[in-house]
N, C-alpha and C positions, 0 to 999 in steps of 0.2 A: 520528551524533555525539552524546553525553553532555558534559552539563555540569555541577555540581558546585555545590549551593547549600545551604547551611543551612536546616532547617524552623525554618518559626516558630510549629511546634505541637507541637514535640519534639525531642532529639535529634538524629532520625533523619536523615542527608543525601540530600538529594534529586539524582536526576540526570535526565536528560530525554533521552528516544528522538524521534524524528521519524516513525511510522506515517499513512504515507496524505495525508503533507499536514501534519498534526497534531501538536503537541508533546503528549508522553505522562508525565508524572511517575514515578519508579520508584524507590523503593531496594535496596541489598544490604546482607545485613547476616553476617559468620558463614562460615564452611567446614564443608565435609564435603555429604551428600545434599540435593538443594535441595526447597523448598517453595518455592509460589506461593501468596500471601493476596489473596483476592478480597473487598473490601468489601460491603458492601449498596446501597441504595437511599440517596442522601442521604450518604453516609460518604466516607471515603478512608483513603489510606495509616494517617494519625494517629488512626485507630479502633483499627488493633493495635500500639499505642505501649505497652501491657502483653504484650505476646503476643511482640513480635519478640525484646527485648534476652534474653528468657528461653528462646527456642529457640535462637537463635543461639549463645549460650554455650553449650547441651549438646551441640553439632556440628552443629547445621546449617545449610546457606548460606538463609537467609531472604529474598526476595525477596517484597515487596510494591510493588503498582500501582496509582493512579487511573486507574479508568475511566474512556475517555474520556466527557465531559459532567459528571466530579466531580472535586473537591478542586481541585491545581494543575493538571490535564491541561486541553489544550482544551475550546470549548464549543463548537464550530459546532452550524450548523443541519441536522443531520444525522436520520435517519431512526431512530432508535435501536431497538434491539432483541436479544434473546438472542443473535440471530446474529450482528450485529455484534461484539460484545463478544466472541464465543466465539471469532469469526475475529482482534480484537487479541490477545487472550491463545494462542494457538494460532503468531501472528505472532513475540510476545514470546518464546515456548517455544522457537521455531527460531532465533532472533536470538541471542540470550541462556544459554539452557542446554542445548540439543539431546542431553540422559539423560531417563529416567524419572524423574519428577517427582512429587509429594504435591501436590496440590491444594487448598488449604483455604478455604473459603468461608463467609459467612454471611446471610442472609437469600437475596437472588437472587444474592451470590455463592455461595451454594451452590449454587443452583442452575446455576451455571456449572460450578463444576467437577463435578459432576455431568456434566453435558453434553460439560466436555471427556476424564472419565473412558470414559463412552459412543461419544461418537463421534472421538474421539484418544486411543482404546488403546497405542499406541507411546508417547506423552507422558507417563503415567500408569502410576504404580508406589502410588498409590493417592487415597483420598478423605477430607476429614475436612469433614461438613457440618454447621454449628451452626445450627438451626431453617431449615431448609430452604425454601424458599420454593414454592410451587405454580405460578408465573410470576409474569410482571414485572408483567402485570394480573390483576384478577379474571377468568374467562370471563363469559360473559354469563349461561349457566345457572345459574355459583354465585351471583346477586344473587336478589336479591328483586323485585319489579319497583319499587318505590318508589324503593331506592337506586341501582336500574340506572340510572331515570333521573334520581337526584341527580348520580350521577358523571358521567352521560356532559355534563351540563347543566355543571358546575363543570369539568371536561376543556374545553369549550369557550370559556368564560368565561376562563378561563387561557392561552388560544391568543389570545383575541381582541385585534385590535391598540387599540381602544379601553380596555377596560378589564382587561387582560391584567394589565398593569406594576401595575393596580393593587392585584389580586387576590392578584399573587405579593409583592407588599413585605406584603400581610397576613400570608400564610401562612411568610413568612420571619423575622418579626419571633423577637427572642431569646425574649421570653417564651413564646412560639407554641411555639416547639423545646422549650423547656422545657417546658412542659405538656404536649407531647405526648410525650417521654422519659420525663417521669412515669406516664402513661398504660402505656407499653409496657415499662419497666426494673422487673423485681418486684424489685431490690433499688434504692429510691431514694438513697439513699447513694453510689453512682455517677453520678450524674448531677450534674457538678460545670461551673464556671464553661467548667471548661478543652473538655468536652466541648459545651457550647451551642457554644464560641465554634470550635470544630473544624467545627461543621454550618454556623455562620452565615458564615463569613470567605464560604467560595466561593460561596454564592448572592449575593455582591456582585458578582460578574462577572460582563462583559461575555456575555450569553449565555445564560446560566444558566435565565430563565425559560424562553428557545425550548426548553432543555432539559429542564425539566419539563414545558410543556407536549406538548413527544414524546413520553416517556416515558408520560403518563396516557392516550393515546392510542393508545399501540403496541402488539403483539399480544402475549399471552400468553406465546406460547412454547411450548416442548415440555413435555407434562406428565411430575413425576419416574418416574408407571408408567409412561411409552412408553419412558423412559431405562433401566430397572434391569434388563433381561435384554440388554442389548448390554454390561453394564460387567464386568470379569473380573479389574477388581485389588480388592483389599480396602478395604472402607467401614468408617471409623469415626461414629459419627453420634449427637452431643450434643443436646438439645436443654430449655431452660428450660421447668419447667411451667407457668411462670405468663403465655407469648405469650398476646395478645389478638389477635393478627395472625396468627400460625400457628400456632395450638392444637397441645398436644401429642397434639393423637386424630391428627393428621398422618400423626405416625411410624409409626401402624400397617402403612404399606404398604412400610417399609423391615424391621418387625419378621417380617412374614410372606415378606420377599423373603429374609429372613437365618437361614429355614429351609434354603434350596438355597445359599447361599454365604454366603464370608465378611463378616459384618456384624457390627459392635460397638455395644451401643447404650448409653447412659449419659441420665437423665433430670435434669436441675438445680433441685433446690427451693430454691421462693422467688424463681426466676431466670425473668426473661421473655425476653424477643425477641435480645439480646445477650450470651451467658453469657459470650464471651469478655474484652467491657468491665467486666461486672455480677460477676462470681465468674473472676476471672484470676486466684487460691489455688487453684481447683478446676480450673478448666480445662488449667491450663498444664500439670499434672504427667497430667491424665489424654490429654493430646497425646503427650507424650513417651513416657507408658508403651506408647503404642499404638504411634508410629514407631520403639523401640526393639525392638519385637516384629516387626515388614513390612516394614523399610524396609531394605532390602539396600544393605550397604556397600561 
């Protein structure tokens, strides 16, 4: 069952699918070949509130979702991880558009559709990933040991039922988002009222910390070299030079994979972790030119 609700961080109208128990937030936006937009960490649908009304009018059917544990979708107390989420979006695919599909992601949802270009070949007619994520966690070998055990110590601290609630209304607080958007957006200039208050609404719900504290907790995931010799539609693949979270030395292993197949790479100066929010002048047309070239009509 869908239902039909006005956002109140956009436009964009919101509808709701029932997966597994779980109410699922989703819109449609547009005709013609569909795309699926897979948020980040922390984000939801109203992160491509620049991105949709702009693909949608060049033809295509735009379809973006919160993940379950973000935005309007459910929070339960669930085990969260790549695979879960690869299994909603793979759920969503068969429900909802059951063609080849464009996958667009950013941060770990890149890393999803990544995942579902790899192992949901059928689903996928291709990939567009902006600063790619390496998993949902650090591994353990990429820390240091000092920090290893800062997070694994703060991961705890945010699970714990004593002082859990109070660690997350820290880390939740507006200015907190905002200082740390500034940290991570190399163009500060987007980083505006409307965006604090897109991150802050859903950490007020009912949930929300079990959710983070899953999430800093849950495993890695697939790394993107275990993914990139199973995937055989075409990669496009954006990425800000100025990530502090996913440096663009990253993309080296998509630039040497895009000697044996089709890969397109595009680097964004001045631009960090969000190019699609941070430079939506640059990004939007360099989308388009790319699904106007793969994306069979």
């Amino acid at each position: 069952m869908t239902v039909q609700t006005p956002s109140s961080q956009s436009s964009l109208q919101r509808q709701f699918w029932t997966w597994r128990g779980q109410s699922i937030a989703y819109t449609v936006n547009g005709d013609g070949p569909p795309l699926v937009l897979i948020h980040g960490f922390g984000a939801s649908i109203g992160h491509w509130r620049q991105n949709i009304p702009v693909w949608a009018q060049s033809g295509y059917r735009v379809y973006a979702l919160d993940l379950l544990g973000f935005g309007e979708s459910a929070k339960p107390p669930f085990d969260y991880s790549i695979e879960l989420w690869r299994d909603l979006l793979a759920d969503f695919w068969q429900e909802f558009i059951g063609e080849p599909t464009v996958f667009v992601g950013n941060s770990i949802g890149a890393l999803l559709a990544l995942v579902m270009a790899a192992q949901h070949p059928d689903a996928s007619q291709g990939a567009v990933l902006l600063n790619c994520a390496g998993g949902l966690n650090h591994r353990p070998e990429e820390l240091a040991f000092p920090l290893r055990l800062v997070m694994g110590t703060f991961a705890k601290l945010v699970a714990s039922k004593s002082l859990g609630s109070l660690m997350f209304n820290q880390v939740r607080q507006p200015r907190r988002i905002r200082n740390t958007l500034y940290q991570v957006y190399g163009n500060r200039e987007a980083v505006t009222d409307e965006l604090v208050q897109l991150l802050y609404e859903p950490s007020c719900d009912a949930g929300a910390q079990q959710v983070f504290a899953s999430i800093l907790s849950a495993p890695p995931g697939p790394k993107p070299s275990e993914l990139l010799d199973s995937v055989r539609c075409p990669v496009l693949v954006l990425w800000g030079e100025d990530d502090p979270w996913t440096p663009v030395k990253g993309a080296e292993i998509y630039r040497q994979w895009g000697e044996r197949h089709p890969v397109e790479f595009h680097s964004i100066p001045q631009t960090g972790h969000c190019p699609h929010d941070e430079r939506p002048e640059v990004v939007n047309p360099l989308v388009l030119d790319w699904l106007n070239r793969h994306v069979v009509r």
